[in-house]
N, C-alpha and C positions, 0 to 999 in steps of 0.2 A: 538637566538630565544628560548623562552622556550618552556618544553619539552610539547607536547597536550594529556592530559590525560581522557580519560573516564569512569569514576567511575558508574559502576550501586551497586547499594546501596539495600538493602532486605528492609531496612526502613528507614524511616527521623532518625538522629542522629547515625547512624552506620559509617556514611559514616566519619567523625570527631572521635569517635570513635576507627574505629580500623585500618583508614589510613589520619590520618591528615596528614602525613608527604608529602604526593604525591598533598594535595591538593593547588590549589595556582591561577593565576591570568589564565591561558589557560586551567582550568578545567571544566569539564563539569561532573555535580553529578548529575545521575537518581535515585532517590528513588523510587521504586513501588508497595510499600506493606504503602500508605500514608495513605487512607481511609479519602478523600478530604470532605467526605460528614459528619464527624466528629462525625459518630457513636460512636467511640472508646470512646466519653466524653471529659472532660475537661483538662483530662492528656496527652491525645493523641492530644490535637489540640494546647496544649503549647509545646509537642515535636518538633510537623511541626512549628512551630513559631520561636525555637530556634536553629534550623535545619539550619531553613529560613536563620534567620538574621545570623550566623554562617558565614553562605558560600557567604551572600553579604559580609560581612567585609574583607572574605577572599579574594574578587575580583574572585569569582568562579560561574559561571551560574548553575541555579538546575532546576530539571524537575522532579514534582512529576505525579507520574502514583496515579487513581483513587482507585486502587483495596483495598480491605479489608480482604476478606479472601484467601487461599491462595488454600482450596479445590474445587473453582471455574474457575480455570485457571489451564493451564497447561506449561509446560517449553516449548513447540515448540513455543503454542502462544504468550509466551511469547519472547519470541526469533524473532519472527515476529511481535511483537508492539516495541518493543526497535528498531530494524532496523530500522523501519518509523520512527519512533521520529526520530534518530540522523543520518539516512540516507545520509545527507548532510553536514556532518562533516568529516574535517580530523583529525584523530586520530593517534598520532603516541603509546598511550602506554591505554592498556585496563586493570582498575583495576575491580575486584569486592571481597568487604569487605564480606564475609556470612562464616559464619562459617556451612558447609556441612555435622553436624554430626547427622541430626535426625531433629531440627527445620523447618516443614515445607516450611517457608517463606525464610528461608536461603538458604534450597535446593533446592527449585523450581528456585531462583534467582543465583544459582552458575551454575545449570546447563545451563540457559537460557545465560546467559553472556557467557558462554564457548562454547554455540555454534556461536555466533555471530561470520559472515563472515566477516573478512578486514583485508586489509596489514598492519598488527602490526611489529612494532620492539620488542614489549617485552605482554606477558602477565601475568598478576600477579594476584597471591590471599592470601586473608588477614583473619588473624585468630585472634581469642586471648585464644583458648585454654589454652595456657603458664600458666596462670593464678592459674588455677588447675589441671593440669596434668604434671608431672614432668619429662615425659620422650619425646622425640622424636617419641617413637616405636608409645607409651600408643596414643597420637595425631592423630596419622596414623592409626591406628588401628580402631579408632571409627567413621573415618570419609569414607563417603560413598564411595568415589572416592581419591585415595591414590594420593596426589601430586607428582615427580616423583626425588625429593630431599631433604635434609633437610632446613631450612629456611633460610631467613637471619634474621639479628636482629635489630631494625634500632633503637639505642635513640637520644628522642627529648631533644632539648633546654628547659630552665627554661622557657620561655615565651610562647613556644608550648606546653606544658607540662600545664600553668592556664590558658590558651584558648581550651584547652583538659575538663578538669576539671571542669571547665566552663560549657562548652557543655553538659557534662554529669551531672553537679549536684553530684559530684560524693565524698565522705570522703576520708578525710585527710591518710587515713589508707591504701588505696589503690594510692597513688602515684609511692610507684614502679613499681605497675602492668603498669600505665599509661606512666608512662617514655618511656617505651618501645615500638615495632611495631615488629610484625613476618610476614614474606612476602615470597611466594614461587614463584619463575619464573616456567612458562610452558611454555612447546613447540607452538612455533610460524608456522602457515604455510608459509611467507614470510616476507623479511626482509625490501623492502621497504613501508615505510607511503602510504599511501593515502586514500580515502575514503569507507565508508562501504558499502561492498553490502549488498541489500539489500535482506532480503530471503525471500522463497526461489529460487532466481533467482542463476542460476551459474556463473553468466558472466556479465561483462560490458553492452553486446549489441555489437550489430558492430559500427566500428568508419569511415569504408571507404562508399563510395556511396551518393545518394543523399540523404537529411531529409526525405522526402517523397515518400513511392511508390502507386502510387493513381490506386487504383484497379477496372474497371468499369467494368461490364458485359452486355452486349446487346446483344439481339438476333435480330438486325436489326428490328424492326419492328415500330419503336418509333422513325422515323429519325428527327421531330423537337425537342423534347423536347432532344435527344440525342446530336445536332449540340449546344443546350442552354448551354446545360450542358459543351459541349466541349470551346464554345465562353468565359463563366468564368472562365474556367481555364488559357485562354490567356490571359487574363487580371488580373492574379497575380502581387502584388508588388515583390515578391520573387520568383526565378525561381527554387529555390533550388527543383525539385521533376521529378519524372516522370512518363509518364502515359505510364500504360496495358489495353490494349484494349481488354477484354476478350469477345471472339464469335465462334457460331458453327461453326466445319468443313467448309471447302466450302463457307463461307462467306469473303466476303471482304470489308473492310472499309475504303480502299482507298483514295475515293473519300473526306469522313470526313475527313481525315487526311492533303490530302491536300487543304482542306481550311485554314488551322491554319497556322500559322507566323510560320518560317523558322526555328526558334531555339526551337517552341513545333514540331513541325514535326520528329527534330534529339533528342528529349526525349519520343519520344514515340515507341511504340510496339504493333505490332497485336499478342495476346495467343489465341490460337488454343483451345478451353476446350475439355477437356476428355470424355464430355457428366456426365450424372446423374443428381441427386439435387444438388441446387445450392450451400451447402458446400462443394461438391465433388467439382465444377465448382471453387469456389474461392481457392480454397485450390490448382487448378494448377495454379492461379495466385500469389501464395505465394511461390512457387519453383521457381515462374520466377521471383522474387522480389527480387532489389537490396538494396531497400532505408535501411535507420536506424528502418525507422517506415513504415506502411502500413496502407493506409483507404481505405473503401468501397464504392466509390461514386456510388450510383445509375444513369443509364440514363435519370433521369428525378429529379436530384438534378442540383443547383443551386449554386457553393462558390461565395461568392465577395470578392475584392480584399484584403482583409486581410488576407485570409484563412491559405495559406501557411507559412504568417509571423506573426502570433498568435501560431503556431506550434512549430516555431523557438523559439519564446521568451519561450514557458512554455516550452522546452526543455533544454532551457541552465537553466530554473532554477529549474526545477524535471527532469533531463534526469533517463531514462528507466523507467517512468510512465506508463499507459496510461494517454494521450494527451487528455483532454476533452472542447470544445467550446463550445457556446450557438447555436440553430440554431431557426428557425421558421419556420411553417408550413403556407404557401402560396395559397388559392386558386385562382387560375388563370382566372375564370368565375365568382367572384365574390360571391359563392352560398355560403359563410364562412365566417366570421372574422378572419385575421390570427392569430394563437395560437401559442405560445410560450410554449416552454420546459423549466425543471428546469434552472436556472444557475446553480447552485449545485449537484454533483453526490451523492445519497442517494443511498448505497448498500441496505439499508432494504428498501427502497420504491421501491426499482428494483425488490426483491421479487418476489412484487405481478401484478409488471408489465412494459413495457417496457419506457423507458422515455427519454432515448438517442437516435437519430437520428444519421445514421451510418456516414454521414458527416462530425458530429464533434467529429469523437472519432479516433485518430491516435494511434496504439497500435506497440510497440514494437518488433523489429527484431532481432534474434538472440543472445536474451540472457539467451536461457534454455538449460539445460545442457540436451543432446538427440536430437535435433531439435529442431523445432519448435511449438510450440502451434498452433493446427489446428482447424479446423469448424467441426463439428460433420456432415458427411456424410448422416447418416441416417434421420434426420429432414428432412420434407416438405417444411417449414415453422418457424421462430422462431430462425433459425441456430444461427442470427444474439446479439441476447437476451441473447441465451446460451454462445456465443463465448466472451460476457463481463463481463458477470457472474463471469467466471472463468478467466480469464484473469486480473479483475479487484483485484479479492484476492491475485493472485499472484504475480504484477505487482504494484498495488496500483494506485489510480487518481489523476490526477494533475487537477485543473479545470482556467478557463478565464471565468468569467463569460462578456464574449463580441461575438456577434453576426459574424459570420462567415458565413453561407449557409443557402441555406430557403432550407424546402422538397416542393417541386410545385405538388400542386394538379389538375392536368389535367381534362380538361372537354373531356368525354368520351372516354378518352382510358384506354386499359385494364391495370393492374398493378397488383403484389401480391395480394393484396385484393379480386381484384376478378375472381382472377386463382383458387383462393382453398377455397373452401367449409366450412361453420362455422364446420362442425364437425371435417376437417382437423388440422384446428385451434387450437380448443379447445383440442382435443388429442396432437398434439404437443406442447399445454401450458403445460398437464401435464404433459410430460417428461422430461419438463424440468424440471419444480418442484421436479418429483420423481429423477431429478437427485442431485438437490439442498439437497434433503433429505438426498440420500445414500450417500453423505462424509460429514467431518467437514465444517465447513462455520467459513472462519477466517476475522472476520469485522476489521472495522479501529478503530482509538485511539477515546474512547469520545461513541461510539456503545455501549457496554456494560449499561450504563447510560440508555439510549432510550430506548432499549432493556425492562431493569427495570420498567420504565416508563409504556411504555404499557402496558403490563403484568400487571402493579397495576391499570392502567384504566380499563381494561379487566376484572381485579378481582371485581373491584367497580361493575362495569359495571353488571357484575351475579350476584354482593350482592344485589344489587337492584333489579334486575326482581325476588329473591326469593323473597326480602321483600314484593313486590306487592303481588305476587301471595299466600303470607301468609293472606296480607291482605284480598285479596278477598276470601282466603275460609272462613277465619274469617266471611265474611259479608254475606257468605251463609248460 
């Protein structure tokens, strides 16, 4: 089996360059300093072209990243877009060709590569100082981060050597220099392969327990729509889950419980809550959580029978996401037309406001180093908004866009809505905002783009209301 290589690359054509020799048929080349949008001109958009066709001939898969300049990014988040890209690969050996001695683009991309998490058998970095600097010391000396040995020295064949040449357009007069490869092995944290974690998560997640731990909270007082809610869970295709029955002190829920079939009865649990706001309230149902993943079902949501096994599928194929399904919003008295939420998880439309339904959002157990990822306590209102906010940056979303729960809109009974007062609301919108404010906000691959986009609408957008407003003084 050959060896599975992953080359992150500072630019299209580096990666040929200054490690042909590692490239080959189980290679994967990130370039990320590509600038997709072909600012660079016509020399920069035949690099990416010869780049391109390079590493098809080579039998090597390439994945160019958007970026263009290098003082708009930083190496963490960089470090956390390469994750998600190749998150799903096994990698047994992690190259990155930059030379770390001052070039921006080189150093933002060596450091970003050296931090990426996974079980590597070897990691290496690739240089071609050699070229003009004659000593080993002189090498070491200029480059920002001192490799922790001298190299190796790799010469290519005559045929790697005009497919080198090639690549680079490069004179006759410079063959020696290209004959050659400098490589330094660095310290590995583990010696066996397998996939990358993804950052900054620490851990797998858990692998024992059930897929899901369905978290519902009642204060008994909603006993139909609460029996509804209980009725579709027994009618799961997948039993893989189980439910917590989270309610005050001194309540008992007995009697719901044994309504249910025989084998949801031996996966459920009555949780006692601790009292407070309802992220105090969920947060003792996350101490008492077994599952791999954990949802918030409301007593007056609704899954059908897909619910649990839409979970199962977008886990085996993004496991430690958060789990995202479609849902729909139901009114029960007919005073509505049912509405529909995105299919698609939009972290900037979540922004400005809430658009996932806590039903279809299965979120990850167990895989931060410290505990767990909790609900902010102090929220009224909103906890729910906040807790994917952050969750979603660090965790990243898997989406189905297929229909799994409705939210049921009950004729006249009470619910969050209208427990708490618009100005309850409205102040807990903006803490969470002001929380969105005070840290980094780290978006998904392809954000950046959108980002720009608006920003130039928005710019339009004011160039025009001066222009008006020029004109009409003008016409005064």
């Amino acid at each position: 089996m050959p060896t599975r290589r992953l080359i992150i690359s500072p630019l299209p054509g580096v990666a040929p360059a200054w490690a042909f020799g590692a490239i080959g048929p189980a290679t994967t080349v990130v370039s990320v300093f590509s600038d997709l949008e072909g600012d660079a001109g016509p020399a920069g958009l035949l690099r990416l072209a010869t780049d391109r066709a390079l590493l098809r001939r080579l039998q090597a898969d390439a994945f160019y990243l958007p970026h263009r300049d290098p003082s708009e990014v930083s190496a963490a988040w960089l470090t956390w877009e390469l994750g998600r890209l190749v998150a799903d690969l096994d990698v047994d050996e992690l190259w990155f060709p930059a030379g770390a001695r001052g070039e921006p683009a080189h150093v933002l991309t060596a450091e970003a590569a050296r931090a990426l998490r996974g079980r590597f058998r070897r990691v290496v970095y690739a240089d071609v100082a050699w070229a003009s600097a004659p000593t080993v010391t002189e090498v070491l000396a200029a480059t920002r981060w001192a490799p922790p040995a001298v190299p190796r020295q790799h010469r290519l064949d005559g045929a790697q050597v005009a497919a080198r040449r090639a690549a680079l357009g490069a004179e006759p007069s410079s063959v020696a220099v290209e004959a050659h490869e400098w490589t330094w092995d660095l310290p590995v944290a583990g010696l066996e392969p397998g996939p990358l974690a993804m950052l900054p998560r620490a851990g797998p997640g858990r692998t024992d327990g059930p897929l899901i731990s369905v978290l519902t909270r009642t204060r008994g007082d909603r006993p139909q729509p609460l029996r509804r809610t209980l009725d579709s869970l027994a009618e799961q295709t997948s039993r893989d889950f189980e439910l917590l029955l989270i309610r005050p002190p001194g309540l008992t829920l007995d009697a719901e419980v044994a309504r249910l079939p025989t084998w949801l009865q031996e996966q459920t649990r009555q949780v006692a809550d601790g009292g407070g706001r309802l992220g105090a309230i969920l947060n003792d149902g996350l101490r008492e959580a077994r599952g791999r993943y954990f949802v918030t079902l409301d007593d007056d949501d609704e899954t059908l029978p897909n619910w649990v096994e839409t979970f199962a599928a977008l886990d085996a194929r993004s496991p430690g996401r958060v789990l995202r399904t479609a849902s729909v919003k139901k009114f029960l008295d007919g005073s509505g037309e049912d509405e529909g939420f995105p299919l698609e998880f939009d972290l900037i439309d979540h922004l400005k406001r809430f658009r996932s339904p806590v039903s279809g959002l299965a979120y990850p157990l167990g895989g931060l180093a410290g505990g767990e990822l909790l609900f902010d306590e102090d929220l009224e209102v909103f906890e729910d908004w906040d807790y994917l906010l952050r969750a979603a940056q660090l965790f990243g979303v898997a989406d189905a866009p297929v229909v799994t729960s409705h939210k049921l809109v009950w004729p006249q009974l009470a619910n969050t809505g209208t427990d708490y007062s618009y100005d309850v609301w409205r102040r807990c919108r903006r803490e969470v905002m002001d929380k969105c404010d005070a840290a980094p906000l780290l978006l998904d691959v392809g954000a950046a783009r959108e980002v720009r986009d608006l920003r130039a609408r928005l710019d339009a957008a004011r160039e025009e209301i001066q222009r008006l407003r020029r004109t009409e003084r003008e016409r005064d």
